[in-house]
N, C-alpha and C positions, 0 to 999 in steps of 0.2 A: 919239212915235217919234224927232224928231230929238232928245229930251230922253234919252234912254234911247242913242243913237246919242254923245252928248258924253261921258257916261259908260263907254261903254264901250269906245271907242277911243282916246281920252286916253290912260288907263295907259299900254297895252301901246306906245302908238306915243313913248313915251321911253324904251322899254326896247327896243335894237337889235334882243337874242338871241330875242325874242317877235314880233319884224314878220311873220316868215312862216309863223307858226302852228306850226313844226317841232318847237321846243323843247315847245310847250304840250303833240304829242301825243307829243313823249317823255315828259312830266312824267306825262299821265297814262297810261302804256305800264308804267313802272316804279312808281308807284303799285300800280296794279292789280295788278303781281310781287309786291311787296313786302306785298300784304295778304295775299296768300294764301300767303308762303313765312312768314307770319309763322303764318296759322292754322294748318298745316301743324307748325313747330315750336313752334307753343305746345303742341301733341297730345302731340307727341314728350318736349318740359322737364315734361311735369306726370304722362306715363302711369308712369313707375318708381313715382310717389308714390301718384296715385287708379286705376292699371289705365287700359285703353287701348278699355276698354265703349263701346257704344253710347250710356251715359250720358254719358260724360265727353267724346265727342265730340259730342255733343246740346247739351251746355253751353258748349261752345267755339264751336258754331257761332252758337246763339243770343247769346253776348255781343256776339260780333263781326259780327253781322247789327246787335243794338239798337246797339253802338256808332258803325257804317256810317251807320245809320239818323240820329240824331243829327246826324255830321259833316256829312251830307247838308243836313240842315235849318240847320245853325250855316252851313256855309258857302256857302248861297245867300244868307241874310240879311247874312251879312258882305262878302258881293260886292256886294251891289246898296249898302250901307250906305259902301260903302269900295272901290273896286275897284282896289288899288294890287297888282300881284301881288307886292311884294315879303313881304306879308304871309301870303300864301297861302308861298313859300318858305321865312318863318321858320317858319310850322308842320311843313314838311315839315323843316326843320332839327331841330326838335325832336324830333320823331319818333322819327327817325334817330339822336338820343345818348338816348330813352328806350329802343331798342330796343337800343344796343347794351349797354347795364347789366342790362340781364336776364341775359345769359347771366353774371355775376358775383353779381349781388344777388338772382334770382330763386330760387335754390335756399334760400335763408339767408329767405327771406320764406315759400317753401310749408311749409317744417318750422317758422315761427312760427306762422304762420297757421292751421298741421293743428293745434297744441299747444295752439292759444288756443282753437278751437272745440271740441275732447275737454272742454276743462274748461269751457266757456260753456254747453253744448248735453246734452241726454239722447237724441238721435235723428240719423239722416242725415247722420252727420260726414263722409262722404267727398265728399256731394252739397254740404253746405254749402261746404264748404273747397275745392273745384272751385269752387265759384260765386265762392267771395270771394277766390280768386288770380287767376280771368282777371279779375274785377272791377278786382282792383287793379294787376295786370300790365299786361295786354292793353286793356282799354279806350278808354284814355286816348291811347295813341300811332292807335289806330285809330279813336277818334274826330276825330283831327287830320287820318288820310289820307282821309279818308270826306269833308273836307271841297273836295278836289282838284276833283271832278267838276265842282259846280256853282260852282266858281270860275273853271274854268276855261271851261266856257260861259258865263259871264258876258263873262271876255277877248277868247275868237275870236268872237263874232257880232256883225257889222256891223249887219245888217239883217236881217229875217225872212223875206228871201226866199232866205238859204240856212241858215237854222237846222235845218232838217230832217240836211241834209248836214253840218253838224257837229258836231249832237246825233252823229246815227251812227256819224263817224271816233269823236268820243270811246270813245263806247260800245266799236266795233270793237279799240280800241287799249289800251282797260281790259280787255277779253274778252281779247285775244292777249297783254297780260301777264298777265292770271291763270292761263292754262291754261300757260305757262312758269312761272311761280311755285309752282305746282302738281306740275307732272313734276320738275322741276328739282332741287328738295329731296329728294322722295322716291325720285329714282332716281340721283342723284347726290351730291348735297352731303351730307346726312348719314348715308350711307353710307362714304362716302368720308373725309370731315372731322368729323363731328359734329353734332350740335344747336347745341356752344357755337357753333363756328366760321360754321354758316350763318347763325344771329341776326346774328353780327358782320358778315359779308359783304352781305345786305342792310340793315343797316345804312346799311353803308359803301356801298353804291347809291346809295341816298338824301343819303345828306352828300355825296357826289359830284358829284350834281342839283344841290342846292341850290348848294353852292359853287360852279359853274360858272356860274350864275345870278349869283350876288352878284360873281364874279369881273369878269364882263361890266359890272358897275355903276360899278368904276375900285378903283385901289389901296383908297382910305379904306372903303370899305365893307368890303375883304376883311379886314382887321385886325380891325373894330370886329366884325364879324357871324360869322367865321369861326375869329376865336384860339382862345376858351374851349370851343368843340363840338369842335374838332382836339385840343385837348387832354386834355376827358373820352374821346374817342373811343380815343385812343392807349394812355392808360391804361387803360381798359376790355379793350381786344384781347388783351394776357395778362393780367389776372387773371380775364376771363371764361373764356379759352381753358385757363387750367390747374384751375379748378372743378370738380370730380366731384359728378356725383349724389349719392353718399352721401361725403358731405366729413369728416363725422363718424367714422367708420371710420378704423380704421387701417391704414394704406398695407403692414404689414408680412407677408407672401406674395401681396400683390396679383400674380397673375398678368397680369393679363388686364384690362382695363374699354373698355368700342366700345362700337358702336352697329351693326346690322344693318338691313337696311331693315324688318325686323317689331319688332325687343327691343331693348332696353336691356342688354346683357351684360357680367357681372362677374365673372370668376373670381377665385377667395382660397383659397392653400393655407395647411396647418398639417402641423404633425407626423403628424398621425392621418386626415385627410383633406383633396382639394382639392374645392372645389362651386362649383356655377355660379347663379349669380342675376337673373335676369328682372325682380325688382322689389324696388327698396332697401330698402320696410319690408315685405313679405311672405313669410320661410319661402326656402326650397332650393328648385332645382328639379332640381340631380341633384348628385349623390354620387359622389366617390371613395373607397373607403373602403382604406387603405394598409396593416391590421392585416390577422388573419386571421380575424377576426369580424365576423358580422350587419354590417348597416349599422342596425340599431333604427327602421327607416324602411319606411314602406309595402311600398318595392321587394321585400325580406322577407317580407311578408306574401304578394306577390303572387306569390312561387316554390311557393304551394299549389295553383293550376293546372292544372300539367302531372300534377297527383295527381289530382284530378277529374276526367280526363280519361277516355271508354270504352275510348282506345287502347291497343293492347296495351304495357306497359310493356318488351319488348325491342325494340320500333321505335323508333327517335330521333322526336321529335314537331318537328312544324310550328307554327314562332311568329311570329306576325306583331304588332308593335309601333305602334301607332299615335301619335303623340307619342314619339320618337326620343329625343328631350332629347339629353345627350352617353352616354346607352349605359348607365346604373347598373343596369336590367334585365336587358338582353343579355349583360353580363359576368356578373350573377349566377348566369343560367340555364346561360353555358357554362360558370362554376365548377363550381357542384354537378349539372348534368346535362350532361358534354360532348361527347355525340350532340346535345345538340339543333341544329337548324336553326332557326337566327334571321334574320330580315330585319324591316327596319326602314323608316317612311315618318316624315320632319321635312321642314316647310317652310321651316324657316328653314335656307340651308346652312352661313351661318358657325354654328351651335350643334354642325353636322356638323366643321366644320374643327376647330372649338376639342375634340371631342369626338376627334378622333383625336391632337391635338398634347399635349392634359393631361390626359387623359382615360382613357388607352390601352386604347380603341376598337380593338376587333382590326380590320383591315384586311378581313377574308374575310366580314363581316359586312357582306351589302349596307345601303346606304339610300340610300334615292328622296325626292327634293326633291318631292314632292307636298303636299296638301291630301290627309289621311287619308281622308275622304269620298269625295274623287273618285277617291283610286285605289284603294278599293273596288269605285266605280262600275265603274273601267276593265280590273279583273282578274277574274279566272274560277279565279286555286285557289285551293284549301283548305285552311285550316290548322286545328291542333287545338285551340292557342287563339291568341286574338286580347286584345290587352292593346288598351286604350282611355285613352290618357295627355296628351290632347290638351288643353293649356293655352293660350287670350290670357291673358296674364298669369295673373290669380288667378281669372280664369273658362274657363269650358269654352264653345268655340263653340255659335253654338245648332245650328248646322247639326250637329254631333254630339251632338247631347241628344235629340233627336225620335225617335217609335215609327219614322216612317220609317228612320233611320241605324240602332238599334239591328235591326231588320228586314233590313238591309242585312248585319249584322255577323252575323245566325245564318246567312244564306244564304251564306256563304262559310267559313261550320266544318263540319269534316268529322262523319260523324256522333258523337255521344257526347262534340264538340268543347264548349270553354267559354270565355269570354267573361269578362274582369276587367276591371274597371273602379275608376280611382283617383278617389274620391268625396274632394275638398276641403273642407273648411270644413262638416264634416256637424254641428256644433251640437249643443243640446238641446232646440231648442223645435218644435214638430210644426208639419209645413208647410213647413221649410225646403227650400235645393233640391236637397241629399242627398233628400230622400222624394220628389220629384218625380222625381226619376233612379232611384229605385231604383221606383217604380211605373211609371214609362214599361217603364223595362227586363222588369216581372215582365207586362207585358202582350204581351210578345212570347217569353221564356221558360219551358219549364215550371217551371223553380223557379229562386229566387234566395237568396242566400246573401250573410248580411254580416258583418263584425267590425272593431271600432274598433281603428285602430293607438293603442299606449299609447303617453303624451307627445305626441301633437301632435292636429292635428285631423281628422288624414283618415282615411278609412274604404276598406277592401278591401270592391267588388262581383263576384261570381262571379254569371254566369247559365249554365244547362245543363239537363243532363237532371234527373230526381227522382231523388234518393237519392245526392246529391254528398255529403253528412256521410259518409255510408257508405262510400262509394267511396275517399274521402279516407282514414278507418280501414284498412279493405283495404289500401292500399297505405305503411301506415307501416312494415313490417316490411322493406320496398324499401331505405328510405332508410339511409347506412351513415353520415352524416356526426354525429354525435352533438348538433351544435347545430341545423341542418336539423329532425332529429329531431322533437329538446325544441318546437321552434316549430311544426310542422305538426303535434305531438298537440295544441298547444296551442289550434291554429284549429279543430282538428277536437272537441276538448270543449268549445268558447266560442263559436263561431261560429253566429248565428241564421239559422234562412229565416224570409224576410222576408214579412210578412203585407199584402199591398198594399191601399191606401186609393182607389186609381181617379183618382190625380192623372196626368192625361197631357201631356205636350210633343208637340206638333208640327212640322210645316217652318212651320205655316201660324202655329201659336202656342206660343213658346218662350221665355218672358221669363226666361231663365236670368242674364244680366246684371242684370236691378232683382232677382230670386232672390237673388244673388251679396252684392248689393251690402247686401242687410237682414244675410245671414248674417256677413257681414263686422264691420256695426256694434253687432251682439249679440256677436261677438267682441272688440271694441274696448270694448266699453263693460265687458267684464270686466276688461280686461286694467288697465281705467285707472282703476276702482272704490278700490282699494289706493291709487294716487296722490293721486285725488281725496280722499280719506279724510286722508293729510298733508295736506296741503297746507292743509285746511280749519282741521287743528287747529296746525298748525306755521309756516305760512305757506310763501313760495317760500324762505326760506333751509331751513325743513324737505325740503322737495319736492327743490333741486340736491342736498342728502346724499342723499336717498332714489336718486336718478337716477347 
C-alpha cells in the first residue's frame, strides 16, 4: 500500500495544474467528448462512400469498442509501469494532430483503399473496405484516448479508501462528455459546419487540453512539446476544411455540396439537367431534367400508375409520395397529368429547401418533414396511388420493407388504388433483395406487376387490383402526349406479373441492409471485371488509360 501510495502521488504532486484533481476530471470530460464526436463523424466521413447501413455502423462501432478496449489495457500497464502524466498528455497530443489530418488525408485514403480491395478481393468489398478504413483511420488516435481512463486512476487515488469515489467521478465525467459529444455533432456541428470542420474542432479540444497542460510545465516545455503539433494543426485547418467528398469531380455547375443532419448532399448542374446526390459513388437520386423530354429514368416509368388506377379517369387522382427527394416525380405527374393532387412526406428538410431553390419544386405542393411510415401511421386519407421512394442512401429502411408497412400502404388506397414502388439494385441472380420486396409486397396484394428500367439498375414495382396490364391498355387511347404514349404501350407489352417465391420481410425480420449490401457487390464486381481484366494484361500504366 504505501509502495503503490509513492507511486502514485509523486507525479501528480509536481505537476501544480493536477493537485486538485480538476484538470484530471476535465482530461477525462473531453476525452469522453471527443470519442464519441469522433465515432459519430467517422459514420458521417465514410457513409457517402459505404452507405450509412446498420453494417457500416456495426463496424464503426465494433472497431472503436476493440480500439477503446486496447487503450484501456495499454494504459493501465503504462501507468502503473511509468506514472508521469506528462506521457499520458503526449498521447492525448497525438491524438489530437492524428484527428485533425483526417478531415484532409481521410478521403484521398477511403478511394485507395475501396480501389486496392475491388482489385485484392472477389467478395464483400464494401464490408472489407469499411473494416480497413476505420482500421487505419479511426483506431489508432482511439486507441491512445482509451488510454486516459486507467491513467488517470492511477494519478487521482491516494488510497483505497476513496477509490470507489473516484473510480465514479471518472466514470461520471467520461458518461457526461460522451453524451455531449454525441448530441453536439449530430445536432449541431455538422449541420451547421460540416464533418470537415467538427474533426477539426474536436481536435482542436484536445491540443487545447494538452497544451494547457504542457503550458503549466514552464516556457521550455511549451516550444519543445507544442511547436510541430501547432503547426501540422494549422496547416491541416484549411486543406481539411476545403476537401469534398468527391474531390475527384469537377467543380464546374457544382451548385450545391452540405451536409444535413441525415445525407451528405450534392447538387451539379449541366446544360440538359441539375441532380442531387446522396452518395459520391452511387447513381442519382433526383433529377431535373431542362429539355422537353423523358427523363430515361425510373421516375418515367413510374407515371404508369395513375393508368392502373380503377379511378375514374375524369377525376384528378390522389398522390401521395413517400420519399420526396427534391420533387422529379411530382413535377412529372403535374406535367403530363395537371389535375393531379400531389403531396409529398421527406424527412430530411434541407433536400426540401434545395428542392424548391434548384429544383423548382412548385410551391403548392405540400411536404411533411416526416418518416413515411409514421405518417402513414398518423393519417386517415386515401389516395389513388401511393409511390414508395424511400432511400438511406442506396438502401431502403427496413421499417419500410416489411408485410406489415406494405399492409399499412394498401389500407390507405382508395379502392382500385395502386401502389409503386422504386426497386434499386434489382440484379440478376435470384434471391436478391428486389425478389424479397417484390414477394413481401405480392403477399399483401392481389397482383403485382414489374419492369426493368433500361440503362440502370432499378426496377418499377406496381401492386393493385388483377388485371392492371389490362387496365393500363384501356387507358392508352387517354393519353395525348405522344412520348407519354410510346412509353406506357411500352410497360404495358413488357411488363411482367410477378410470380412470387414466399420470401417475406418483417418489422421483426428485415435484413434488407446485408440484402443491399450482396446486391451491391455483384454490382461492383461487374462493373470492375473490364478493369481487372487490364490491368492484369497491361499493368497499372494500362489501367490510368483505361480510367
Amino acid at each position: 500500500m504505501n509502495i503503490a501510495n509513492s507511486h502514485t502521488s509523486t507525479a501528480p504532486a509536481s505537476r501544480r495544474i493536477l493537485q486538485s484533481r480538476l484538470y484530471l476530471y476535465l482530461t477525462e470530460f473531453f476525452a469522453g467528448m471527443a470519442v464519441m464526436a469522433v465515432e459519430i463523424g467517422a459514420q458521417r466521413l465514410i457513409s457517402p462512400y459505404f452507405s450509412s447501413s446498420q453494417i457500416v455502423w456495426t463496424i464503426i462501432i465494433g472497431m472503436i469498442m476493440i480500439a477503446m478496449a486496447g487503450g484501456n489495457v495499454y494504459g493501465g500497464w503504462a501507468a502503473d509501469r511509468n506514472p508521469n502524466p506528462d506521457r499520458l498528455y503526449w498521447r492525448i497530443l497525438i491524438a489530437a494532430i492524428w484527428l485533425c489530418l483526417i478531415p484532409f488525408l481521410g478521403k484521398y485514403a477511403i478511394v485507395g483503399i475501396s480501389a486496392a480491395i475491388i482489385f485484392s478481393v472477389n467478395a464483400d468489398y464494401l464490408i472489407i473496405a469499411a473494416f480497413a478504413t476505420c482500421l487505419l483511420l479511426f483506431v489508432f488516435p482511439l486507441f491512445l484516448l482509451g488510454t486516459v481512463t486507467p491513467s488517470l486512476a492511477k494519478y487521482t487515488m491516494d488510497s483505497l479508501s476513496d477509490n470507489g469515489k473516484i473510480v465514479g467521478t471518472l466514470g461520471a465525467m467520461n458518461t457526461i462528455g460522451s453524451i455531449i459529444g454525441t448530441f453536439l455533432p449530430t445536432f449541431v456541428t455538422i449541420p451547421a459546419v460540416g464533418t470537415n470542420v467538427t474533426f477539426l474542432a474536436f481536435s482542436g479540444i484536445l491540443l487545447l487540453l494538452s497544451a494547457i497542460y504542457f503550458i503549466s510545465l514552464g516556457t521550455g516545455k511549451v516550444l519543445r512539446c507544442l511547436g510541430l503539433p501547432a503547426i501540422v494543426f494549422l496547416m491541416a485547418c484549411p486543406l481539411g476544411y476545403k476537401t469534398d467528398f468527391a474531390f475527384w469531380e469537377s467543380k464546374e455547375g457544382l451548385l450545391y455540396e452540405g451536409e444535413s443532419v441525415y445525407n451528405y448532399l450534392r447538387v451539379q448542374d449541366s446544360p440538359s439537367r441539375t441532380i442531387l446526390s446522396t452518395n459520391v459513388l452511387f447513381g442519382v437520386q433526383s433529377v431535373l431534367e431542362k429539355t422537353d423530354q423523358l427523363t430515361g429514368m425510373y421516375y418515367d416509368y413510374a407515371l404508369a400508375a395513375p393508368f392502373l388506377t380503377g379511378t375514374e379517369k375524369e377525376k384528378p387522382q390522389d398522390v401521395l409520395i413517400l420519399g420526396m427527394g427534391s420533387g422529379t416525380y411530382a413535377r412529372q405527374l403535374l406535367r403530363y397529368l395537371p389535375e393531379t393532387k400531389v403531396e409529398g412526406v421527406e424527412i430530411d428538410r434541407k433536400i426540401t429547401d434545395l428542392a424548391h431553390e434548384y429544383f423548382q419544386l412548385p410551391p403548392e405542393v405540400p411536404v411533411t418533414e416526416y418518416d413515411g411510415r409514421a405518417y402513414l401511421n398518423e393519417t386517415d386519407r386515401k389516395y389513388d396511388v401511393i409511390m414508395v421512394d424511400a432511400y438511406q442512401d442506396i438502401t431502403i429502411p427496413f421499417q419500410m420493407s416489411s408485410v406489415e408497412f406494405f399492409q399499412t400502404v394498401k389500407d390507405r388506397l382508395k379502392p382500385g388504388g395502386v401502389m409503386v414502388v422504386n426497386l434499386n439494385m434489382h440484379g440478376t441472380r435470384e434471391g436478391g433483395i428486389a425478389d424479397w420486396l417484390s414477394d413481401t409486397t405480392a403477399s399483401v396484394f392481389p397482383e403485382v406487376m414489374t419492369i426493368d428500367v433500361p440503362g440502370n439498375t432499378n426496377r418499377e414495382l406496381f401492386a393493385g387490383d388483377k388485371g392492371m396490364k389490362e387496365t393500363l391498355s384501356g387507358n392508352l387511347s387517354a393519353v395525348k402526349d405522344p412520348q407519354l404514349h410510346s412509353l406506357l404501350a411500352r410497360i404495358a407489352g413488357t411488363a411482367a406479373i410477378y410470380r412470387p417465391g414466399g420470401r417475406i420481410l418483417t418489422d421483426d425480420k428485415a435484413p434488407v441492409e446485408l440484402l443491399g449490401m450482396q446486391e451491391l457487390d455483384s454490382l461492383i464486381r461487374q462493373e470492375s471485371e473490364p478493369y481487372k481484366e487490364i490491368y492484369k494484361k497491361e499493368g497499372l500504366s494500362g489501367l490510368m488509360k483505361a480510367l
